[in-house]
N, C-alpha and C positions, 0 to 999 in steps of 0.2 A: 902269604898263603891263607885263603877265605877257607871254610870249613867248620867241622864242628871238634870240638878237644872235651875229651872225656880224661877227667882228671882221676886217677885211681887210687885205692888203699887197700896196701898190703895188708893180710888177716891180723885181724889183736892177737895180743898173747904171746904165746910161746913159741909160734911159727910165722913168723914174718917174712919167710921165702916163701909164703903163697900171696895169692891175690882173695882176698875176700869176696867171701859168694855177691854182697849187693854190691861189689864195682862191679862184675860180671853184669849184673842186670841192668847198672847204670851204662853199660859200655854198648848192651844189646837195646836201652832205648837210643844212645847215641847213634847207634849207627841204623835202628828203626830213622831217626830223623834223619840224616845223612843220605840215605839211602829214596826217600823221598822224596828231596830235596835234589838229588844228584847233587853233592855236596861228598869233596874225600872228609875223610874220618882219620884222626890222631889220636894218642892217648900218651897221658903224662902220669908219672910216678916222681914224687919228691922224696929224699931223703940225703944221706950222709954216703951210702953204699948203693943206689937205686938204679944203677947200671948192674952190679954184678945180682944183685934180687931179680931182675928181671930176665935174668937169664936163667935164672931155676927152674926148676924145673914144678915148680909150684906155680910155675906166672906160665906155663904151657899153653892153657884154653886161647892166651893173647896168640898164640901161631894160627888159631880156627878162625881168628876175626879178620874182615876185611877191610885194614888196617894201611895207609899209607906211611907212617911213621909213629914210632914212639920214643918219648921223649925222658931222659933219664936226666932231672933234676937234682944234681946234685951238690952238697956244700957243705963242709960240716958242721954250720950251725944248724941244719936239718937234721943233723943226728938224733935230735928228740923233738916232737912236735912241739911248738910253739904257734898263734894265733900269726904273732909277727911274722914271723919266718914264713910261713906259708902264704902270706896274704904278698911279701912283698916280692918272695922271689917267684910265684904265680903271676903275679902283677907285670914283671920284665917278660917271662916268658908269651904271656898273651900280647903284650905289645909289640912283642919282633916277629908274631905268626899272625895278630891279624885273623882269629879265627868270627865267625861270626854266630856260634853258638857255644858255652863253655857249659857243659855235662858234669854233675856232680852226684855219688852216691848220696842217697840224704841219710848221712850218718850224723852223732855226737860233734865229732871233730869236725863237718861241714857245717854243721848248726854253729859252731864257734867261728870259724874267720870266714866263711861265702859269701855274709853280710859285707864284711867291710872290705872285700875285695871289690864287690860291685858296687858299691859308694865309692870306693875309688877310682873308677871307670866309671862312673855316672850313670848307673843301669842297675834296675830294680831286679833282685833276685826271685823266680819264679821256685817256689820251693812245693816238695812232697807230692811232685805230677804225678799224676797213677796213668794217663794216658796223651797220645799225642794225635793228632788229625791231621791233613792239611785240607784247609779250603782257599780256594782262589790262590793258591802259590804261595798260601804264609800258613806258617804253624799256628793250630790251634793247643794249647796245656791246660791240661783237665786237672782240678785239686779239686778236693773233698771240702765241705764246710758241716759246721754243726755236728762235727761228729759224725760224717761220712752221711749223714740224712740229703744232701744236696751235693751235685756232682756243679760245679763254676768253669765258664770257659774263658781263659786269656787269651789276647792276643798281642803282643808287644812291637813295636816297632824300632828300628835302629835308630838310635840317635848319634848321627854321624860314625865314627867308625868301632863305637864300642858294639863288642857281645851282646848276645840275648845270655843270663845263667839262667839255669835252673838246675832243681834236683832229681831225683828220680827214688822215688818209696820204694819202700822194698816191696818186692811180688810184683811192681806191675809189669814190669819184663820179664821173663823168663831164661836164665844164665842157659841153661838146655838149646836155644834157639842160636847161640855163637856157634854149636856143632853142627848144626844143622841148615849153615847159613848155603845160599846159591852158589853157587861156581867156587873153583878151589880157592885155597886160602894163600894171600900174598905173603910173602917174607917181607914183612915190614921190618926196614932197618932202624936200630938201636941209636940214638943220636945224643949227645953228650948236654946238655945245656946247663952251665957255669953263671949262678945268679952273682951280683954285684951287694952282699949283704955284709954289716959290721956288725961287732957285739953290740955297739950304741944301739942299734935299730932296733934288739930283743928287747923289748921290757920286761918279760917274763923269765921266771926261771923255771922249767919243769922239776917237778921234783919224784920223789923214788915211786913207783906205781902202787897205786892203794892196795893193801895186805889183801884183801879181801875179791881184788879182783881177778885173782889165779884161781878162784872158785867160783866165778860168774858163770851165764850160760847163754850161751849164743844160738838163740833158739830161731832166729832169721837162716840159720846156716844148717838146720835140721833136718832131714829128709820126711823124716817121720813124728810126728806128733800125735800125742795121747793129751787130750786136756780137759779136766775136771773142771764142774762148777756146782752150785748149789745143791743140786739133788742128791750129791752124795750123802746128805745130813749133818754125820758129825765126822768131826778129826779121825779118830777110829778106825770108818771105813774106806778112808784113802789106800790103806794095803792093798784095796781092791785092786784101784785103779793103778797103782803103782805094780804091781804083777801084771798087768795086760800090755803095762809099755816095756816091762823087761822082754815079755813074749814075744813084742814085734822089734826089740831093740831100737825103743824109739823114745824121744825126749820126751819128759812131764811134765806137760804145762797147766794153766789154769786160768779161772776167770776172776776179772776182781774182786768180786767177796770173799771167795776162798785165800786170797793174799793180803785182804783186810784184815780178815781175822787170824792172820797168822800160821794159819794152816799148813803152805806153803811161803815162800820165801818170793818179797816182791820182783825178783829178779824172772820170775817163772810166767808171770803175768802176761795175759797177752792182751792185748786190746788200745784204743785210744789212747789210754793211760798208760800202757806196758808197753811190749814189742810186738812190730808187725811182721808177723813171719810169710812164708809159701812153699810150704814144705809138697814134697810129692800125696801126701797123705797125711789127713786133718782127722783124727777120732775124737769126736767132743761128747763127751759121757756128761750125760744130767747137766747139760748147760742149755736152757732158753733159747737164748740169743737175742742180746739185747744188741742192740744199736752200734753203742763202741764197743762190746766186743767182735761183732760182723768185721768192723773196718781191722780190724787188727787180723783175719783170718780168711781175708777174701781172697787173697794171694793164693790157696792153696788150691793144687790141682784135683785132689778129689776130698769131696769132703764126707764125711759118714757121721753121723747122729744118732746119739742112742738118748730116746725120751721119754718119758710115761704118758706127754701128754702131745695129741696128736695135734693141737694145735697151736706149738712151740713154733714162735720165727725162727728157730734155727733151719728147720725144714726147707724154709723156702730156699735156702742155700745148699742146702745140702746135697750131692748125689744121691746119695743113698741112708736112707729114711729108716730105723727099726723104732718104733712103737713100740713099749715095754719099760718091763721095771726091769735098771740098769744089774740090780742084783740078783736077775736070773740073767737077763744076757749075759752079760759079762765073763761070770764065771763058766757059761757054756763055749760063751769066743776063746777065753783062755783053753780052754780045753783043747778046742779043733785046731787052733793055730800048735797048740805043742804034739799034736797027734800028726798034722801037717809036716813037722818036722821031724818025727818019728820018735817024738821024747814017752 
């Protein structure tokens, strides 16, 4: 079977009967390519249980996709992620499908074994594509260089019957656009596939999930985003900004000075250095907008700027533009938004 296989990951944390927002986006450039290519489109999920996960109703958006099969990897030495495990029972599963494109969120956990699955298939991993083209009948993949200042075009070629991989950033698809897709959506059937894996083969041992990470923040999975930078001045006046994202019940993020200096917690961080989110709605109080943090926020579908200085590069991004000092808006946005609700 030729095609393209968009490999998926179930949400971190505490709910792992859903599918996480950037495999949605990685599954909506997959089948962006597919769909270009007149190419069917698969999707694989690994684990211990990853038949009966995919039938939750958490993994639902996969009923909106136009899907010819999905592929439920399971084993139970994938009961916990390991590098090995995933590289090698991926590794059997693309060789008995023969797909010619293999689709991956560019998450942590792809940044860890996509490399040596594609060295083992003999094929250079194309990573962190923000967009896809085709000219003359072959995919063009767009990455960012320099800290998003340079957009680079690949084009890769098959070498005999391995895959092209690549990843897909978060924000440059849109999960929104699988509901939205053309003509109705097929009932792709649920297919069992049983890797050939022993304990020898794990070199790793997972071990118990960092204390700390039951208080992370998954700010790629936000709707809404409020994010501070410099012009707030001092620690102090973060109450501001932190009231105007309870008003819109939306997440706190920040620019990297403000997580340098400890202000906030580097998990909050958005940018080159932090997380690249794409939330429906991007409020960035008293940030500039430098360079890397642009690349870390371009995903988002509308963005709003509130600056003193009208000739901040934020703007150029920006939808909607307020000129001003943050410490009279602000306090006037909170106001309207809790009068809007009738508080």
């Amino acid at each position: 079977m030729s095609g393209v296989l968009v490999v998926l990951e179930p949400r971190p944390g505490s709910d792992p009967a859903a599918l996480s927002r950037i495999s949605l986006e990685a599954l909506a450039g997959g089948l962006h390519l597919a769909q270009q290519l007149s190419l069917p489109c698969i999707a694989a999920l690994a684990g211990s249980g990853s038949a009966v996960q995919l039938q939750s109703p958490g993994f639902a958006p996969l009923r909106a996709a136009q899907l010819e099969q999905i592929y439920a990897i399971e084993h139970p030495l994938l009961a916990h992620y390991t590098a090995d495990g995933h590289t090698l029972a991926l590794e059997q599963l693309i060789r008995k499908l023969c797909p010619e494109y293999v689709v991956f969120p560019h998450t942590y956990q792809v940044r860890d074994y996509a490399p040596a699955l594609a060295v083992s298939l003999g094929q250079p991993l194309v990573s962190d594509v923000i967009a896809i083209r085709i000219e003359d009948g072959s995919p063009i993949f767009v990455r960012q260089l320099f800290q998003g200042r340079l957009n680079a075009d690949y084009r890769v070629t098959h070498p005999g019957s391995a895959p092209i991989f690549l990843s897909i950033q978060a924000g440059a698809f849109r999960a929104e656009s699988l509901e939205n897709s053309n003509g109705p959506a097929t009932a792709a059937s649920i297919v069992s596939f049983i890797p050939q894996l022993t304990e020898a083969q794990i070199r790793t041992r997972p071990a118990a999930p960092f204390r700390e990470s039951a208080r992370t923040v998954d700010l790629a999975s936000a709707p809404l985003i409020v994010s501070v930078g410099r012009g707030i001045g001092e620690q102090q006046n973060l109450a501001l900004v932190e009231s105007l994202a309870a008003a819109l019940g939306a997440e706190l993020a920040a620019s990297r000075p403000i997580c340098d200096l400890g202000w906030l917690p580097m998990e909050r961080q958005v940018g080159s250095s932090g997380q690249t989110v794409a939330p429906r709605l991007y409020l960035a109080v008293g940030i500039s907008g430098a360079i890397q943090h642009l690349v870390g926020m371009k995903g988002a579908k509308t963005v709003v700027a509130i600056n003193r200085d009208p000739a901040a590069p934020i703007f150029e991004v920006a939808d909607y533009a307020v000129v001003g000092d943050l410490f009279e808006v602000v306090p006037e946005l909170i106001k309207a938004i809790h009068a809007t609700k009738g508080e």
